[in-house]
DSSP file (Angstrom, degrees, kcal/mol; ACC not computed):
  #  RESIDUE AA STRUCTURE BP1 BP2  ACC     N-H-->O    O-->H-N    N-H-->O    O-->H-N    TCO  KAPPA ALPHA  PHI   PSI    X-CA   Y-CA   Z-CA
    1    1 A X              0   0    0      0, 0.0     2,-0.0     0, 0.0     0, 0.0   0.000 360.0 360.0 360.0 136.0    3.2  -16.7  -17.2
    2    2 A X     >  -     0   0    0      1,-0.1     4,-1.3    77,-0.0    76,-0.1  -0.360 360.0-116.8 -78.7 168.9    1.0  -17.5  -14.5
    3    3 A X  H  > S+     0   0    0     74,-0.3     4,-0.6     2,-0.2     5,-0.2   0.792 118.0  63.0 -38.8 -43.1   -1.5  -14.8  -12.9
    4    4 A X  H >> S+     0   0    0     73,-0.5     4,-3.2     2,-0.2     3,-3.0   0.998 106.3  42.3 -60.2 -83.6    0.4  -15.1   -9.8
    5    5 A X  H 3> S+     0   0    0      1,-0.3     4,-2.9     2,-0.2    -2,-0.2   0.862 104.1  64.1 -53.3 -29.2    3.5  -13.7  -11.7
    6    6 A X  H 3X S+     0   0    0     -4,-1.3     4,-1.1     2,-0.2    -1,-0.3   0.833 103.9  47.2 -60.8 -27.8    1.8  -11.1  -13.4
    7    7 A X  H <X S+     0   0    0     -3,-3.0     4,-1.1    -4,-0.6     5,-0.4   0.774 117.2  42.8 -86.8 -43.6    1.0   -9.4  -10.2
    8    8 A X  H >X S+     0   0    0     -4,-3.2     4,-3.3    -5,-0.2     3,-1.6   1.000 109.7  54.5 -60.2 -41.9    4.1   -9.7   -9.1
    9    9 A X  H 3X S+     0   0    0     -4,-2.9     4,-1.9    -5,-0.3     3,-0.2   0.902 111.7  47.3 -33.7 -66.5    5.4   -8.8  -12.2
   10   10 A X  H 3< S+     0   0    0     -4,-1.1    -1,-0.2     1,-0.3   102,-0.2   0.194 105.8  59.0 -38.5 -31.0    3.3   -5.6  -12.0
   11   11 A X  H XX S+     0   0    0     -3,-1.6     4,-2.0    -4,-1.1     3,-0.6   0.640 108.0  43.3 -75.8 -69.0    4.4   -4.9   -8.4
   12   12 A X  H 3< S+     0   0    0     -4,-3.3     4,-0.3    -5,-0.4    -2,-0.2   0.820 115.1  51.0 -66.4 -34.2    8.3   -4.7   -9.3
   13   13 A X  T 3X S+     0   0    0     -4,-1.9     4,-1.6    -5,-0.5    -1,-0.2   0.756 110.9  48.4 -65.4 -33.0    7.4   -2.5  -12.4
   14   14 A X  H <> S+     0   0    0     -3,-0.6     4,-0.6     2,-0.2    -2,-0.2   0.824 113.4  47.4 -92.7 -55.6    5.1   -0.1  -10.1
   15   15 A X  H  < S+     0   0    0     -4,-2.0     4,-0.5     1,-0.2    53,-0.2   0.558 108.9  54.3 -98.2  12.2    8.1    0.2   -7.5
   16   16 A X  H  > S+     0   0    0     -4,-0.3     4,-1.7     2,-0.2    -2,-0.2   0.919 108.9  52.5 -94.7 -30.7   10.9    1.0  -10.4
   17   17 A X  H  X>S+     0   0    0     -4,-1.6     5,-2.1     2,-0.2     4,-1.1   0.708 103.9  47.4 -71.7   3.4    8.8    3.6  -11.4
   18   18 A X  H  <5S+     0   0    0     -4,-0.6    -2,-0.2     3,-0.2    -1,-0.2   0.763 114.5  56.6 -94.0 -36.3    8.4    5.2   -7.9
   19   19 A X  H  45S+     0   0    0     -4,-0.5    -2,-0.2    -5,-0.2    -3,-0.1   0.999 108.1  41.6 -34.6 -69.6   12.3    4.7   -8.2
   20   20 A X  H  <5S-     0   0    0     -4,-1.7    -2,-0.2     2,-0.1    -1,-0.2   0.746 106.3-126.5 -68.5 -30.7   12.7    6.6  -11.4
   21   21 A X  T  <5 +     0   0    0     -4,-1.1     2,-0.4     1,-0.2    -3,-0.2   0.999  51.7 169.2  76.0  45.5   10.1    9.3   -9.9
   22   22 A X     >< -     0   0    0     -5,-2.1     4,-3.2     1,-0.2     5,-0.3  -0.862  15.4-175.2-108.0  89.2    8.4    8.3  -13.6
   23   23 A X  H  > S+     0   0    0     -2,-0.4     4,-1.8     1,-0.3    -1,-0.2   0.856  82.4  49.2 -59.0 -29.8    4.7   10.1  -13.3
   24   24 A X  H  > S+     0   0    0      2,-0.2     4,-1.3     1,-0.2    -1,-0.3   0.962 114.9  47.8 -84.3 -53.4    3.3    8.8  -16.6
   25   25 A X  H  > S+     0   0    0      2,-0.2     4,-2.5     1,-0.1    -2,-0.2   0.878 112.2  44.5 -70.4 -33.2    4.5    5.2  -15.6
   26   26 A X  H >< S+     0   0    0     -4,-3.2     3,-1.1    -9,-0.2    -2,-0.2   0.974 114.9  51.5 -66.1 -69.5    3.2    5.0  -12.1
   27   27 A X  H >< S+     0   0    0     -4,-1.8     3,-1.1     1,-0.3    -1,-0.2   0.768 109.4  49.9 -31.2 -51.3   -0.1    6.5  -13.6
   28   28 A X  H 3< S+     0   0    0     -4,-1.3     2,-2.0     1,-0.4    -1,-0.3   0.964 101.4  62.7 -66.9 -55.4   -0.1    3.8  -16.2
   29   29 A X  T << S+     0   0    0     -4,-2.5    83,-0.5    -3,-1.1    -1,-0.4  -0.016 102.3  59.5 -58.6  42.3    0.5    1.2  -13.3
   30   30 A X  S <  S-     0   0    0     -2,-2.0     2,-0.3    -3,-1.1    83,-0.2  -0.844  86.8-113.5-159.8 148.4   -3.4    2.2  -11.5
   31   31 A X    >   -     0   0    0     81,-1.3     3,-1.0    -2,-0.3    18,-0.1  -0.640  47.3-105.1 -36.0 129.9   -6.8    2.0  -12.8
   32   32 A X  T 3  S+     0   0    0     -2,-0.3    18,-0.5     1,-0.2    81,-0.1   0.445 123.3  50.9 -50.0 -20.2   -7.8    6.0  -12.9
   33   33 A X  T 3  S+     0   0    0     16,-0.2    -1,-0.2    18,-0.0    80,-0.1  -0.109  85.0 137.4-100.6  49.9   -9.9    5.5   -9.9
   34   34 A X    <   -     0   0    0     -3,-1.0    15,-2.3    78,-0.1     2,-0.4  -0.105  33.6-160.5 -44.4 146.2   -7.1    3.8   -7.7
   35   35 A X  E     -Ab  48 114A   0     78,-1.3    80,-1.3    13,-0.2     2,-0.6  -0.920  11.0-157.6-142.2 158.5   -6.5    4.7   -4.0
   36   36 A X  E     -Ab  47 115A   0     11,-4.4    11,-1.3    -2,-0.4    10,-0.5  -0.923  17.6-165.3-107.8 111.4   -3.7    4.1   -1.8
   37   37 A X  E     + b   0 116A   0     78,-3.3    80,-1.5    -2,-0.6     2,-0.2  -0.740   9.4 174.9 -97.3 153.3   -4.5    4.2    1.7
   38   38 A X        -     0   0    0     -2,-0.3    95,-0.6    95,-0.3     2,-0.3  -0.560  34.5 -80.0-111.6-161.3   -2.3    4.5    4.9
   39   39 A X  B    S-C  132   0B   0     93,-0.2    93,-0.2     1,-0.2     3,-0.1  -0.947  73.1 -66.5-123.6 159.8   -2.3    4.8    8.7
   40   40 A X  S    S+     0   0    0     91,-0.7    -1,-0.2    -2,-0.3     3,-0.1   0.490 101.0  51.0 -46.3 177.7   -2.8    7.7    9.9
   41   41 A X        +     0   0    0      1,-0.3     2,-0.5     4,-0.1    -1,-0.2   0.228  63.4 110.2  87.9   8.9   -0.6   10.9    9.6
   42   42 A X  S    S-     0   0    0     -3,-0.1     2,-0.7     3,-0.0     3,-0.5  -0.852  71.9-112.5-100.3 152.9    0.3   11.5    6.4
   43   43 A X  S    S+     0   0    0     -2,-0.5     3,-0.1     1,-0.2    -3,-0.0  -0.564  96.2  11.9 -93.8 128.8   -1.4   14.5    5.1
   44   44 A X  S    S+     0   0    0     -2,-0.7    -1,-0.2     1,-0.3     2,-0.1   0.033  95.9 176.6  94.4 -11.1   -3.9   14.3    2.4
   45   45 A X        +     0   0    0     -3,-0.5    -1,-0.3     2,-0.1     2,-0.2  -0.305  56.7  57.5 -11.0 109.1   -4.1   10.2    2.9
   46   46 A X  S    S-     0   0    0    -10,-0.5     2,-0.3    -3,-0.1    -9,-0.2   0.671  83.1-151.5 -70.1 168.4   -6.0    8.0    1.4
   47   47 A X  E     -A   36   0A   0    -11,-1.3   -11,-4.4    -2,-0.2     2,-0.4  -0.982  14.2-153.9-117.2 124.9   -4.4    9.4   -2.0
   48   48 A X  E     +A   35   0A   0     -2,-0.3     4,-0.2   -13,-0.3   -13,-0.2  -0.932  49.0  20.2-115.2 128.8   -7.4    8.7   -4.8
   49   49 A X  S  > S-     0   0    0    -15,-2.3     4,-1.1    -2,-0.4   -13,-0.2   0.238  84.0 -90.7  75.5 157.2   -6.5    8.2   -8.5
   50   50 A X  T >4 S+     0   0    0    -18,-0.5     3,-2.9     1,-0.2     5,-0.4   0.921 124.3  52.7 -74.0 -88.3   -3.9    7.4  -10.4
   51   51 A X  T 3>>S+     0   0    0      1,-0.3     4,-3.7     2,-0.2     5,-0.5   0.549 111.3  48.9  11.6 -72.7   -2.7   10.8  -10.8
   52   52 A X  H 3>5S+     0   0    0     -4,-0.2     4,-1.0     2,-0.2    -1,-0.3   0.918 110.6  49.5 -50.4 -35.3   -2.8   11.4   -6.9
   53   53 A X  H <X5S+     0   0    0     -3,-2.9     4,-0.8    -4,-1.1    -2,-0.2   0.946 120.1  39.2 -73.7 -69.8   -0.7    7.9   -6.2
   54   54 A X  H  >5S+     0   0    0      1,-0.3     4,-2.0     2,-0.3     5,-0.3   0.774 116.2  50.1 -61.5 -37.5    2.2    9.0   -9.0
   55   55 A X  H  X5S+     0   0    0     -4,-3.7     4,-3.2    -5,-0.4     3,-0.4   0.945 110.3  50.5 -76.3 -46.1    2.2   12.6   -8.1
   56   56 A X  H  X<S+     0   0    0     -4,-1.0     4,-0.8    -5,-0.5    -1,-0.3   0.792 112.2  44.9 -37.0 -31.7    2.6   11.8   -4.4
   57   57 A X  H  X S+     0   0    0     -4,-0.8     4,-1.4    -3,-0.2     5,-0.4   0.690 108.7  54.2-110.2 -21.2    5.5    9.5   -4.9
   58   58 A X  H  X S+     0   0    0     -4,-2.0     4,-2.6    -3,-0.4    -2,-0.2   0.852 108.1  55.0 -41.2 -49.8    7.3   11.9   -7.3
   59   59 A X  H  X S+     0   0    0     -4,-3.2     4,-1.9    -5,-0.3    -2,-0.2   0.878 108.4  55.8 -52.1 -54.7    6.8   14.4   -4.2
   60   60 A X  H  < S+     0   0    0     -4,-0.8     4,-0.5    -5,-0.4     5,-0.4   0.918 112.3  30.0 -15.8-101.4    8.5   11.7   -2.6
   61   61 A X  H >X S+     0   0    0     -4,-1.4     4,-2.8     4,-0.2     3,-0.9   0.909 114.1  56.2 -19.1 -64.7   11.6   11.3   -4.3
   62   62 A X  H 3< S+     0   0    0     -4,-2.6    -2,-0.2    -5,-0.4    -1,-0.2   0.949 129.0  25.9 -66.8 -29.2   12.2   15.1   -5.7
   63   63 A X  T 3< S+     0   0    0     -4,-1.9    -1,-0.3    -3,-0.3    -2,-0.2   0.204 133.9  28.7-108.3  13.3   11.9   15.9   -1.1
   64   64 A X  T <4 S-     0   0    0     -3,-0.9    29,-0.8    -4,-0.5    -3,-0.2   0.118  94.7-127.5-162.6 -22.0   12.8   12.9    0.7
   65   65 A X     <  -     0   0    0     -4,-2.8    26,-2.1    -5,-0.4    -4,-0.2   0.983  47.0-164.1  61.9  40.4   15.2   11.5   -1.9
   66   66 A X  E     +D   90   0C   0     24,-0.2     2,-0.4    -6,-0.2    24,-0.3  -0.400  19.0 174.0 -74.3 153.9   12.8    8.0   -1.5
   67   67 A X  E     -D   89   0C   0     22,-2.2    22,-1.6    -3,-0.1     2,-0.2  -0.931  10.2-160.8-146.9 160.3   14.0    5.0   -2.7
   68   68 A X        -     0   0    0     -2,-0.4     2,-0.3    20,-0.2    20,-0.2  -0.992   7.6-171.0-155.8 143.5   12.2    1.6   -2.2
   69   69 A X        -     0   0    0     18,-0.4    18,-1.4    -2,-0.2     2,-0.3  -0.906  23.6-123.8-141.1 166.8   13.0   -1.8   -2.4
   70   70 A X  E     +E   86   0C   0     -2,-0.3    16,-0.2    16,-0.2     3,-0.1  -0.860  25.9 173.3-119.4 135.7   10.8   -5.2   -2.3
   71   71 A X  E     +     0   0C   0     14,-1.8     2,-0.3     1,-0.5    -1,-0.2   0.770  65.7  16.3-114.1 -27.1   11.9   -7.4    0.4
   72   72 A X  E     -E   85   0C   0     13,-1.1    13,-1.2     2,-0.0    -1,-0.5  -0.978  57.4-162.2-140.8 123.3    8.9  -10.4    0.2
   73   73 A X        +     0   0    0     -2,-0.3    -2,-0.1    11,-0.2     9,-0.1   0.304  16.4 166.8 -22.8-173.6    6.2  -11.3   -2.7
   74   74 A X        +     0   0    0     10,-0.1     9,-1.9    -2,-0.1     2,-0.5   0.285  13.6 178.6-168.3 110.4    3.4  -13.3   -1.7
   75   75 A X  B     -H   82   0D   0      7,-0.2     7,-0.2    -2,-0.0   -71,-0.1  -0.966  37.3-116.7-123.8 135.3    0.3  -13.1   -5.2
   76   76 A X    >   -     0   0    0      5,-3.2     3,-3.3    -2,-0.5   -69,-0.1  -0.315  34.0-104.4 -58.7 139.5   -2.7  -15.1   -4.7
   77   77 A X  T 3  S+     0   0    0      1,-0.3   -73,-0.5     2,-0.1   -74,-0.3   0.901 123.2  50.0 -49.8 -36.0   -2.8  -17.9   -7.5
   78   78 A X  T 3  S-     0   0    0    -75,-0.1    -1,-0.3   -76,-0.1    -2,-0.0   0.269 108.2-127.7 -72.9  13.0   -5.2  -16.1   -9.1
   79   79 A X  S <  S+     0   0    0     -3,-3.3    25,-0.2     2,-0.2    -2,-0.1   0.379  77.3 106.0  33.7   8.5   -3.6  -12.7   -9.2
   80   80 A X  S    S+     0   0    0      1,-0.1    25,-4.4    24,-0.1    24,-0.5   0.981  82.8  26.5 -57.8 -52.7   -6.1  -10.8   -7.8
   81   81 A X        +     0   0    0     23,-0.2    -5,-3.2    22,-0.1     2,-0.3  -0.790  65.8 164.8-116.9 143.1   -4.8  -10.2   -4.6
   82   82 A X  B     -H   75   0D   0     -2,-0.3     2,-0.3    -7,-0.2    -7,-0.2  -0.950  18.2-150.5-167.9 169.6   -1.1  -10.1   -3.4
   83   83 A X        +     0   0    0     -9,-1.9    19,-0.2    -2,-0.3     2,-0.2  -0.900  15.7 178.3-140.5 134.2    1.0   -8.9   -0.2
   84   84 A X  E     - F   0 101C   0     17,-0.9    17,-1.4    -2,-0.3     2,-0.4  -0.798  24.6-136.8-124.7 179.0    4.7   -7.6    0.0
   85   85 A X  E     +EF  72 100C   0    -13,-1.2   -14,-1.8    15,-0.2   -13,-1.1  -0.828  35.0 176.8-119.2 177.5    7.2   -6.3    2.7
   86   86 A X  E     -EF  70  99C   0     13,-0.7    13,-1.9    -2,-0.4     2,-0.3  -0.911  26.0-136.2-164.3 163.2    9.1   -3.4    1.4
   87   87 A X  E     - F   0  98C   0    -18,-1.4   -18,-0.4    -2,-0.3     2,-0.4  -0.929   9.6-156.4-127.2  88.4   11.6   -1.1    2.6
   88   88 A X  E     - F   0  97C   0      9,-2.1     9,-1.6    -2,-0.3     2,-0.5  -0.695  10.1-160.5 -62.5 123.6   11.8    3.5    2.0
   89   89 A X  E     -DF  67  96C   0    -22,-1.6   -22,-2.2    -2,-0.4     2,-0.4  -0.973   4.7-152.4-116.6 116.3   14.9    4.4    2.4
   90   90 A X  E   > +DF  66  95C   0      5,-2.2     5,-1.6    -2,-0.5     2,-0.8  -0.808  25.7 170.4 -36.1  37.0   14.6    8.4    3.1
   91   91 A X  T   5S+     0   0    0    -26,-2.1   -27,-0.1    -2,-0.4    -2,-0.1  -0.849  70.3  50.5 -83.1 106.7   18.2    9.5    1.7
   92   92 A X  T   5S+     0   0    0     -2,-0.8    -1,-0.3   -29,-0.1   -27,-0.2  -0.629 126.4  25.5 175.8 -56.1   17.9   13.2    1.7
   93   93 A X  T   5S-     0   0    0    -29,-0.8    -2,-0.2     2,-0.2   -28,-0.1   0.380 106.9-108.9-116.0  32.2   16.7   13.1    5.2
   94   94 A X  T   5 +     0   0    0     -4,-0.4     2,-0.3   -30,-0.2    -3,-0.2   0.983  67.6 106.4  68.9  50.1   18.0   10.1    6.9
   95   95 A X  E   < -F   90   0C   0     -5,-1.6    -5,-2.2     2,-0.0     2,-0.3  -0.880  41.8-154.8-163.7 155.9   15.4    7.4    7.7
   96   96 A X  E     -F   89   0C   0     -2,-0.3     2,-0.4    -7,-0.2    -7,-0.2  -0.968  11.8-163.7-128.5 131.8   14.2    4.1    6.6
   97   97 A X  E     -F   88   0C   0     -9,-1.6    -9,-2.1    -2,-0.3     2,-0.2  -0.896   6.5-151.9-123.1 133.4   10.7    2.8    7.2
   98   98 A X  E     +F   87   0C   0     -2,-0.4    22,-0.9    22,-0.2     2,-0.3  -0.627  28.6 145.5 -97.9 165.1    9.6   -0.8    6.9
   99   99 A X  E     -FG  86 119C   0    -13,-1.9   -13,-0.7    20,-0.2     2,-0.3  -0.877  42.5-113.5-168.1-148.3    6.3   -1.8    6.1
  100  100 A X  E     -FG  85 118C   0     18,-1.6    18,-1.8    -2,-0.3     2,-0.4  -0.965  20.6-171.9-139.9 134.4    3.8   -4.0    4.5
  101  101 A X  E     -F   84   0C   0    -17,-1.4   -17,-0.9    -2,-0.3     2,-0.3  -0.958  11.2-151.6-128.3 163.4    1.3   -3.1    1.4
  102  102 A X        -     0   0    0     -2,-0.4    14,-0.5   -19,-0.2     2,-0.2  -0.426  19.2-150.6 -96.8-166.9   -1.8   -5.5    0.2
  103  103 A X        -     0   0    0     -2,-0.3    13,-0.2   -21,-0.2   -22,-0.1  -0.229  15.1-167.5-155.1-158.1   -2.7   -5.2   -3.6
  104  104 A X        -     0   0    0    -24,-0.5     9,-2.4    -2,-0.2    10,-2.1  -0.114  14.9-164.3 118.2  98.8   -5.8   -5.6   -5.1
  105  105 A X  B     -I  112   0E   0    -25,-4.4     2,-0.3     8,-0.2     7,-0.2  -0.677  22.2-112.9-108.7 162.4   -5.6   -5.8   -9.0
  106  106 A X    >   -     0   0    0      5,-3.7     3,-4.1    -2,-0.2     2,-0.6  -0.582  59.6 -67.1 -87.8 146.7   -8.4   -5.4  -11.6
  107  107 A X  T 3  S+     0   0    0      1,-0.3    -1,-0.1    -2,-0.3    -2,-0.1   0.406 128.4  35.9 -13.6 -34.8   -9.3   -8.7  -13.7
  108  108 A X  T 3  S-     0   0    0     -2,-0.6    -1,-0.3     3,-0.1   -28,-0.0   0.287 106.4-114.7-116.0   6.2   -6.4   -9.4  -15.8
  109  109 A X  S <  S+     0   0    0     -3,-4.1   -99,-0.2     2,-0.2    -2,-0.2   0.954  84.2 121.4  73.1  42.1   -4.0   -8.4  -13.4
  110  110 A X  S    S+     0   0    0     -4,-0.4     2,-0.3     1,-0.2    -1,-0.1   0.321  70.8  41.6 -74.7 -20.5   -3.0   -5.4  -15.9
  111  111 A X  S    S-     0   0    0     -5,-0.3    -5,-3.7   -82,-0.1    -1,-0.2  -0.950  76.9-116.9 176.8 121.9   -3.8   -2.8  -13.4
  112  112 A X  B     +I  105   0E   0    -83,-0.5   -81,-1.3    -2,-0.3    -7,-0.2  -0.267  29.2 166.6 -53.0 147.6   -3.6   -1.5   -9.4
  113  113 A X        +     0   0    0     -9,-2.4   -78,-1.3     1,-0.2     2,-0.2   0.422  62.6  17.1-108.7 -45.4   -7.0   -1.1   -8.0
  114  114 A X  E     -b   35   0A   0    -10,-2.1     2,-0.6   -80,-0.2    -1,-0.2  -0.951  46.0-170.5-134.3 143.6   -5.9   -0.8   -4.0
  115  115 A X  E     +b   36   0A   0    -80,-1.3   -78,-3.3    -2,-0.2     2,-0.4  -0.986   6.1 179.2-120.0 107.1   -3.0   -0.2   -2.0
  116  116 A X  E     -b   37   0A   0     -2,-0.6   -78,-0.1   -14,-0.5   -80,-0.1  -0.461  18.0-169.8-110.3  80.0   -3.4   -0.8    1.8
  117  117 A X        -     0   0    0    -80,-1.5     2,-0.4    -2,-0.4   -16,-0.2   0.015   9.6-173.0 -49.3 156.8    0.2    0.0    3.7
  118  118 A X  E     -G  100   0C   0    -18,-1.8   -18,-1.6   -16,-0.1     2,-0.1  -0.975  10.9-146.1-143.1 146.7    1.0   -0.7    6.9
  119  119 A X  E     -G   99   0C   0     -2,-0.4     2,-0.8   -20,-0.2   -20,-0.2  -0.627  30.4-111.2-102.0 163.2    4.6    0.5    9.0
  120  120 A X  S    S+     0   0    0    -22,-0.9     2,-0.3    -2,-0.1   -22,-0.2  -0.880  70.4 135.6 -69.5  85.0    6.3   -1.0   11.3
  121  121 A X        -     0   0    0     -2,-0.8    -2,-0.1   -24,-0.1     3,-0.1  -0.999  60.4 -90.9-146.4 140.7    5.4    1.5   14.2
  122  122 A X        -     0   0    0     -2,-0.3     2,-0.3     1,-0.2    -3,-0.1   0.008  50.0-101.8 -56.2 167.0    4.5    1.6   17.4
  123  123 A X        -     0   0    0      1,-0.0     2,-0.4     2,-0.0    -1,-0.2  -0.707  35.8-122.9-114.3 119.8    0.8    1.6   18.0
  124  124 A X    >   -     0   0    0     -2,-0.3     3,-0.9     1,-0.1    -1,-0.0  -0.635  20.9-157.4 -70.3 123.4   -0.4    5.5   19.0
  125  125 A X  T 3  S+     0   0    0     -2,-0.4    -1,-0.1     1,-0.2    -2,-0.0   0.373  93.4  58.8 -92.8  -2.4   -2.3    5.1   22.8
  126  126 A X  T 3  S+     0   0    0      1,-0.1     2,-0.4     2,-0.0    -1,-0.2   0.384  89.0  83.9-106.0  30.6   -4.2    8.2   22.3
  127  127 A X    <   -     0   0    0     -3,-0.9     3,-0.2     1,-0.1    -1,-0.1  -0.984  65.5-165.2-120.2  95.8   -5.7    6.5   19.1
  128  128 A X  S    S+     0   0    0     -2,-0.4     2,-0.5     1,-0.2    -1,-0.1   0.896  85.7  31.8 -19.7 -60.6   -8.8    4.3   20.5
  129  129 A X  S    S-     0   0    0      2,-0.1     2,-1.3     0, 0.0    -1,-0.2  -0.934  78.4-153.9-113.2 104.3   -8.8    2.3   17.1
  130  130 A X        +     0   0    0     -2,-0.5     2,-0.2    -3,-0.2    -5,-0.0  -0.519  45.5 126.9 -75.7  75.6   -5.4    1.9   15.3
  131  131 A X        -     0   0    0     -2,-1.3   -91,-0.7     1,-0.0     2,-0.2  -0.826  65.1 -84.3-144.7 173.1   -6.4    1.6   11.7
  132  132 A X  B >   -C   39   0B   0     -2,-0.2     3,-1.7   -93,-0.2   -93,-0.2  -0.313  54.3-111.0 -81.0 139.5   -5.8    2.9    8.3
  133  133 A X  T 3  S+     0   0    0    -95,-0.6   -95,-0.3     1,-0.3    -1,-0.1  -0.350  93.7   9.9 -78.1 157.1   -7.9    6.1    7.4
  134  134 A X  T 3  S+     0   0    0      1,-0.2    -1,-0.3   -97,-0.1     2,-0.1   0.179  85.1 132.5  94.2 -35.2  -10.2    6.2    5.3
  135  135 A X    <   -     0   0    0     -3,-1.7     2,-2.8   -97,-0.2     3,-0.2  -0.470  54.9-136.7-104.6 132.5  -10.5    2.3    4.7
  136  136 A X     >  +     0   0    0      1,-0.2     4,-2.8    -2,-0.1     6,-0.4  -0.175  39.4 161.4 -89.4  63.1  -14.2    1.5    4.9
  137  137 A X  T  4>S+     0   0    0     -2,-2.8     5,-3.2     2,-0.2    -1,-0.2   0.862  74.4  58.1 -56.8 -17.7  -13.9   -2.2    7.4
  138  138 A X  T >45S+     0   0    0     -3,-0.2     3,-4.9     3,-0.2     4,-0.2   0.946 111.6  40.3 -69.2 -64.6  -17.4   -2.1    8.4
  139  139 A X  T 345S+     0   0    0      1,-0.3    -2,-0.2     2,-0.2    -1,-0.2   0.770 116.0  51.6 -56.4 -34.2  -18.3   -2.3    4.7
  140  140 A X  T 3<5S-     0   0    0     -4,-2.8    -1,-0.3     1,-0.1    -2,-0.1   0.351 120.0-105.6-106.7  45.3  -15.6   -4.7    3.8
  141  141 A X  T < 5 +     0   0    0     -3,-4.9    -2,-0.2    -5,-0.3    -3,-0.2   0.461  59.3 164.4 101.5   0.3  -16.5   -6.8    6.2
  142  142 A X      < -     0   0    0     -5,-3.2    -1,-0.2    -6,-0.4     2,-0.2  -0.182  52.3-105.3 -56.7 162.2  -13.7   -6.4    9.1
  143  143 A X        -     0   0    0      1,-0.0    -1,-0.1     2,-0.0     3,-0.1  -0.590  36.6-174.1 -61.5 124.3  -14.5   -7.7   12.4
  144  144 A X  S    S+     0   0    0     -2,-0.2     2,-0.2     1,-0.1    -2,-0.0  -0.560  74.1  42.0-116.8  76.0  -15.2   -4.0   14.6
  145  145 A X  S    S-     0   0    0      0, 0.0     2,-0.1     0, 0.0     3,-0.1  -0.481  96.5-100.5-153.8 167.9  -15.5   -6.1   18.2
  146  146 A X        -     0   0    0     -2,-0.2    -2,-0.0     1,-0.2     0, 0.0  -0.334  47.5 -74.6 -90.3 166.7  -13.6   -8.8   19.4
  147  147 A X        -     0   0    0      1,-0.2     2,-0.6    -2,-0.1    -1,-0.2   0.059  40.0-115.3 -64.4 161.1  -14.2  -12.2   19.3
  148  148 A X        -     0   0    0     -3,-0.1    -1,-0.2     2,-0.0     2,-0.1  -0.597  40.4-170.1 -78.6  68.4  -16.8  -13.8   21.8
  149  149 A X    >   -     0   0    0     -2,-0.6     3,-1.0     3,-0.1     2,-0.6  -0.398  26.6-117.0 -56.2 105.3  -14.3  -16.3   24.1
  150  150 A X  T 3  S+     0   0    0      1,-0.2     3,-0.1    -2,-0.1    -1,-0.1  -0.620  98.6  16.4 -42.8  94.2  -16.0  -18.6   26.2
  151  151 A X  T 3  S+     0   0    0     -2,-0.6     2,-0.5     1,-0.1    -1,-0.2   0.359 104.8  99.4  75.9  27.2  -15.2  -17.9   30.0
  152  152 A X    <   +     0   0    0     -3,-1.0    -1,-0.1     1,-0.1    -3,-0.1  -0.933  34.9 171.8-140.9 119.6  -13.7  -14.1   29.4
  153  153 A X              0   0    0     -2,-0.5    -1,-0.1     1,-0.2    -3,-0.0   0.783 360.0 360.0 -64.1 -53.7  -15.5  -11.5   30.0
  154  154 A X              0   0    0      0, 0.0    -1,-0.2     0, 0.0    -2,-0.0   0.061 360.0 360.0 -99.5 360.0  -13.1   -8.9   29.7
């Protein structure tokens, strides 16, 4: 099995136990200092440790009736890194949210280190900066100003 399929592997395993609402396996799937970030407006987001990620999607399920399905793969050849879309399905109160996650695995691709989601949602206009909370981009390196463009000012 390549690296590449071991994260995926790892990935599908991760979202049947957030299916099953299994705390011990989602724990199992994280490093013990893990964290799952979003954008904004879920409460108590980023969720840090594995404990936080498992109980949080348990929370999920037993009040929201969540369900999740993987719609796209993408794992870096090396398994370090890998990107999905996915789909919550909300049966207990009637909505479905699309989204995006990154990954970030630890060295043998055994074990989450990072979760970054992103929704499909319109972009909040009393939000200056639309980004995930928590998530340190000056430190890992994001671009904070836009690009310099030869003849735009603006």
């Amino acid at each position: 099995m390549t690296q590449a399929e071991k994260a995926e592997r790892l990935i599908r395993h991760y979202f049947d136990m957030c299916n099953l609402a299994d705390r011990k396996g989602l724990i199992d799937c994280f490093t013990p200092d893990a964290t799952h970030y979003f954008p904004p407006g879920l409460p108590g987001a980023p969720w840090r440790s594995a404990e936080t990620i498992a109980d949080g999607w348990v929370w999920a399920v037993n009040t929201m009736g969540s369900k999740w399905t993987i719609d796209k793969v993408l794992a870096a050849p090396d398994g370090r890194e890998a990107v999905i879309e996915w789909t919550h399905w909300k049966t207990a109160i009637g909505e479905v949210l699309h989204g995006d996650e990154w990954y970030i695995f630890n060295d043998d691709v055994t074990k989450i280190r990072e979760i970054r989601a992103y929704y499909a949602s319109p972009v909040n206009k009393t939000e200056k900066v639309n980004e995930l909370n928590g998530f340190d981009y000056e430190g890992r390196g994001y671009h904070l100003t836009p690009p310099h463009v030869p003849g735009r000012d603006k």
